[in-house]
C-alpha positions as CSV (number, residue, x, y, z in Angstrom):
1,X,128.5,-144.1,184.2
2,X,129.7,-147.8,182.0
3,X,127.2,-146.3,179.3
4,X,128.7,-142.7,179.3
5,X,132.8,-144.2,179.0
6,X,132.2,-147.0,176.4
7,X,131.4,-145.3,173.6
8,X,134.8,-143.1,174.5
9,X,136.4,-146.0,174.7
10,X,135.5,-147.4,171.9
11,X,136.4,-144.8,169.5
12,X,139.9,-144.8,171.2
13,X,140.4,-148.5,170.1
14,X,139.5,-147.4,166.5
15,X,141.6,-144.6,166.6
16,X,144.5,-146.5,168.0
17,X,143.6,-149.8,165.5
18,X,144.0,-147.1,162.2
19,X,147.0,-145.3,164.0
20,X,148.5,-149.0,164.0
21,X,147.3,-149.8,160.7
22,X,148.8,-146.8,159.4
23,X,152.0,-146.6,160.7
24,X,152.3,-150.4,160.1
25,X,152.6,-149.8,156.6
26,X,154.4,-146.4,156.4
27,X,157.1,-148.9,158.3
28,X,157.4,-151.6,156.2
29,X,157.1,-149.5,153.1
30,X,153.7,-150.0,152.0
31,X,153.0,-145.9,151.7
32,X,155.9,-144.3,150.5
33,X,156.9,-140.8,151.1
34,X,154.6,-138.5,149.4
35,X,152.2,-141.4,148.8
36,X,148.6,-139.7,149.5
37,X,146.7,-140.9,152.1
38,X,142.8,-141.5,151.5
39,X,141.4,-140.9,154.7
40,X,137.7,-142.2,152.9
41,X,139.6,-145.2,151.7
42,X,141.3,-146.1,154.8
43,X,138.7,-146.0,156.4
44,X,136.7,-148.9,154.2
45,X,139.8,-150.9,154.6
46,X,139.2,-151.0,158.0
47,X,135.1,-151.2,158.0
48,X,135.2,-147.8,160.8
49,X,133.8,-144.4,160.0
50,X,136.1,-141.7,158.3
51,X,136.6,-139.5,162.3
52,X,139.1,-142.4,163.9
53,X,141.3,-142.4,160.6
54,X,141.3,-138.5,160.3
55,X,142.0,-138.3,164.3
56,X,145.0,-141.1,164.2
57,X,146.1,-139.6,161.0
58,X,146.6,-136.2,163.2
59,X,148.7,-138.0,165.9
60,X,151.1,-139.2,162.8
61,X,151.6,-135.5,162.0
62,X,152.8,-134.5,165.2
63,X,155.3,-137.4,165.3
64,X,156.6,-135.9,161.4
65,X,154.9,-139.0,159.7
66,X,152.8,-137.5,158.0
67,X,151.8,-133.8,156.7
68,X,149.4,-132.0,155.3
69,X,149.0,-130.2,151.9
70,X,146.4,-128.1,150.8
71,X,146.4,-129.6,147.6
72,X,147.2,-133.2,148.6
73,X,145.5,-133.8,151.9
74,X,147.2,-136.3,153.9
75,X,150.5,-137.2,152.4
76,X,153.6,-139.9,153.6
77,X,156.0,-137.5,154.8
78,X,159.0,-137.0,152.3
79,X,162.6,-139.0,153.0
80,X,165.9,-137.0,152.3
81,X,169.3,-136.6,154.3
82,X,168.5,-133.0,155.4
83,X,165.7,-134.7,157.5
84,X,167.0,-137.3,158.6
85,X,169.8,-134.5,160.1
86,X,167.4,-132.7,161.5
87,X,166.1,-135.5,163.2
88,X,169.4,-136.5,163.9
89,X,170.2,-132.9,165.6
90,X,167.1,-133.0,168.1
91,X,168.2,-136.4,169.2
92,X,171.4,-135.2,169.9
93,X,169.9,-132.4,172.0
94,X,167.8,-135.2,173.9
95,X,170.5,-138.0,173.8
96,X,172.7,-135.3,175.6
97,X,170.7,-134.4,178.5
98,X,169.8,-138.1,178.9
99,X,173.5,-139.0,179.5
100,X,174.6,-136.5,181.7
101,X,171.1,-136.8,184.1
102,X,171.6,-140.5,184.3
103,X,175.4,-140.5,185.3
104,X,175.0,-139.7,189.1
105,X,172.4,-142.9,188.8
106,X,175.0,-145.4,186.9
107,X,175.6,-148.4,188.8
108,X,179.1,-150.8,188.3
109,X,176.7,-153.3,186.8
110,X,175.5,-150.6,184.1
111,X,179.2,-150.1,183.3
112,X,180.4,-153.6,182.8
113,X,177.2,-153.9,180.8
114,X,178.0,-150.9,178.6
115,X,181.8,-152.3,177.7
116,X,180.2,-155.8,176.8
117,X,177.3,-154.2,174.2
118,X,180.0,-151.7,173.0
119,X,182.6,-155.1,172.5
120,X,179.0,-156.6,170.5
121,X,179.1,-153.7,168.2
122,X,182.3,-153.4,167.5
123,X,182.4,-157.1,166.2
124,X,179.4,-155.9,164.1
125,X,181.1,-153.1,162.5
126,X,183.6,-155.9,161.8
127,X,181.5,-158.2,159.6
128,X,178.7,-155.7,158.9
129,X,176.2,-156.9,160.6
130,X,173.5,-154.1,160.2
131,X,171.3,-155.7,162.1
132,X,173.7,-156.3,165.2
133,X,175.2,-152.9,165.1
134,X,171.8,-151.3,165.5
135,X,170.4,-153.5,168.4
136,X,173.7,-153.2,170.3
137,X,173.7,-149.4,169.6
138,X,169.8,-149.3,170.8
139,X,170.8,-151.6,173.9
140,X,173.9,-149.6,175.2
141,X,171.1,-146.6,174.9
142,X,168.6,-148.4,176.9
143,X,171.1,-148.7,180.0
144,X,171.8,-145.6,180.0
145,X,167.7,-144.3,179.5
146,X,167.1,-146.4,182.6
147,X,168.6,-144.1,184.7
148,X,167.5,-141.2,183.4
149,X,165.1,-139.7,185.9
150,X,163.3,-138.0,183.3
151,X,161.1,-140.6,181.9
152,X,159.3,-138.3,179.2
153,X,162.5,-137.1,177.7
154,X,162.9,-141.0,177.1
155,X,160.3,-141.7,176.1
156,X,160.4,-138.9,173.1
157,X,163.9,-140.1,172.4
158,X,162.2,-143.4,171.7
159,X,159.7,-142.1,169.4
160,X,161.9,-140.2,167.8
161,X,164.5,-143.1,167.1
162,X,161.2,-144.4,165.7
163,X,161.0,-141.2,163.3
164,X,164.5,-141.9,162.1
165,X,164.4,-145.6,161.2
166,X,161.4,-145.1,159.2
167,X,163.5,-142.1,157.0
168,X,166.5,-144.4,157.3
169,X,164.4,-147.0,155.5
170,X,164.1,-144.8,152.5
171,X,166.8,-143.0,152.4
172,X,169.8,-145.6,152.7
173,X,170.2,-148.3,150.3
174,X,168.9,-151.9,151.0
175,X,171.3,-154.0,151.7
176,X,172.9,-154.3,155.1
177,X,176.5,-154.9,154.0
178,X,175.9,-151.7,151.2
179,X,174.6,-149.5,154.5
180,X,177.5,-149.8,156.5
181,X,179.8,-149.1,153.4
182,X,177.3,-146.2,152.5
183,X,178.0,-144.8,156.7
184,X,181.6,-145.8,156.2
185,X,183.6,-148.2,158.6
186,X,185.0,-144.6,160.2
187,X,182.0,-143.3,161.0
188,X,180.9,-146.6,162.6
189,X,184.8,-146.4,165.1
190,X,183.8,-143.2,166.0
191,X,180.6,-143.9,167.5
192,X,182.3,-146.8,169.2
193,X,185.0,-144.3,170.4
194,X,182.3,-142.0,171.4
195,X,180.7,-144.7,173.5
196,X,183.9,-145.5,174.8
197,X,184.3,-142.0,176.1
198,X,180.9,-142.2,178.1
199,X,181.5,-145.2,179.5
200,X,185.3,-143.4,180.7
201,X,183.2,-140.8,181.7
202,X,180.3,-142.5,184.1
203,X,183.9,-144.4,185.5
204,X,185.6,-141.5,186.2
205,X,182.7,-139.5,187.9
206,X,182.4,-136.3,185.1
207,X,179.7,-133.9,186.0
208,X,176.7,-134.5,184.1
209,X,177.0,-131.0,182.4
210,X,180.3,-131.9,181.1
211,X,179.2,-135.5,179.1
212,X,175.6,-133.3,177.8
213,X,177.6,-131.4,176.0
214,X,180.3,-133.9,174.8
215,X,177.8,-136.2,173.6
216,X,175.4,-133.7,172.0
217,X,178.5,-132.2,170.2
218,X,180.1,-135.8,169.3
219,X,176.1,-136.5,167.7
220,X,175.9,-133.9,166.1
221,X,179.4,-134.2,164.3
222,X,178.9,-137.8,163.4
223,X,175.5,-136.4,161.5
224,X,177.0,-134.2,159.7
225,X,179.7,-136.6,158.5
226,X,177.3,-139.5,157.5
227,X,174.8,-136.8,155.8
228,X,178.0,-136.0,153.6
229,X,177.9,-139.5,152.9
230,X,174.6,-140.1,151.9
231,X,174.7,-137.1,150.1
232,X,177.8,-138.1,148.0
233,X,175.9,-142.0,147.6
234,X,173.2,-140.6,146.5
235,X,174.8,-138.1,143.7
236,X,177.0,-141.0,142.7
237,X,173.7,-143.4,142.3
238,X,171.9,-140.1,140.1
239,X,175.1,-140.5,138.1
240,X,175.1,-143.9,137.4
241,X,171.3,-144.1,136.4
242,X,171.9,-141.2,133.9
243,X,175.0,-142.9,132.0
């Protein structure tokens, strides 16, 4: 039976070593969207046979990664504002059932917990701190996801929220002070004000339908606000490089 599972096993581990390998470096920027992926090539790189590559490769397209062309093969999926709403509007379909299922489950602690991340990020909108503002926005998320009872609905949140930092990478500019002027300083009170509103809500025992569908609206209005943004950044940056 040890003889039948191990060769299984082992091609899992490859697959999983060029899934990491590969999404590694559509992460930090090393493939850039539309960059063509040589599955042959890849494959040297990592000294395994061409099936583990094509196979982890595959699990990248279902997560919007990566696609397909008939042309191109396997390319770096493409960055631009309308997907990163799109993205935006699924997680606020997700987002939205998460907080209303987990508000019968919130706890005192959980509360006094959100207020303190939601004071964090509010000192982060204050001094743009990108970096602050998006772990304090991920951490008053991940009280809430705790209580969830629906544990694969969180878990797709979290590989989506994976899906939208990595078009968030390309898509906004580079530095963290220019990002938060890009969002704008409104954008950044409202999701505060938002987050106020849930905790408001968890205190004063709303129904679970009633904060879905506040907070799934509230997302989906603060995406289309910031798309307008980038939008309008980027036309103004085409603008500037054709003077």
């Amino acid at each position: 039976m040890a003889k039948v599972m191990a060769p299984a096993t082992e091609a899992t581990s490859k697959q999983q070593l060029a899934y990491d390998y590969i999404k590694e470096g559509i992460d930090r920027g090393l493939y850039a969207p539309k960059q063509r992926l040589v599955i042959d090539t890849l494959a040297k790189e990592l000294s395994i046979s061409p099936v583990p590559v094509r196979e982890a490769i595959r699990r990248l397209e279902a997560e919007s990664l990566v696609i397909f062309s008939k042309n191109s093969g396997a390319i770096v999926a493409g960055a631009d504002p309308d997907l990163w709403a799109e993205q935006m509007e699924l997680l606020a379909v997700l987002e939205g059932y998460v907080t209303g299922a987990a508000a019968p489950r919130i706890t005192a602690g959980d509360i006094k917990q959100l207020k303190a991340i939601n004071g964090e990020m509010a000192k982060a909108l204050a001094s743009f701190d990108l970096p602050g503002w998006t772990e304090g926005n991920l951490n008053f998320h991940a009280v809430i996801n705790r209580r969830c009872p629906n544990k694969t609905i969180v878990d797709q949140i979290g590989q989506l929220r994976s899906r939208i930092a990595m078009i968030n990478r390309f898509i906004q500019p580079r530095t963290e002070a220019t990002i938060l002027h890009t969002l704008g300083r409104d954008s950044g009170k409202s999701t505060l004000a938002g987050h106020d509103w849930i905790i408001e809500a968890y205190v004063s025992k709303k129904s679970a339908s009633e904060i879905e569908a506040h907070v799934r609206v509230n997302i989906l209005t603060l995406t289309e606000e910031t798309r307008r943004n980038l939008l309008n950044s980027h036309d103004r940056r085409v603008s500037r490089s054709s003077e």
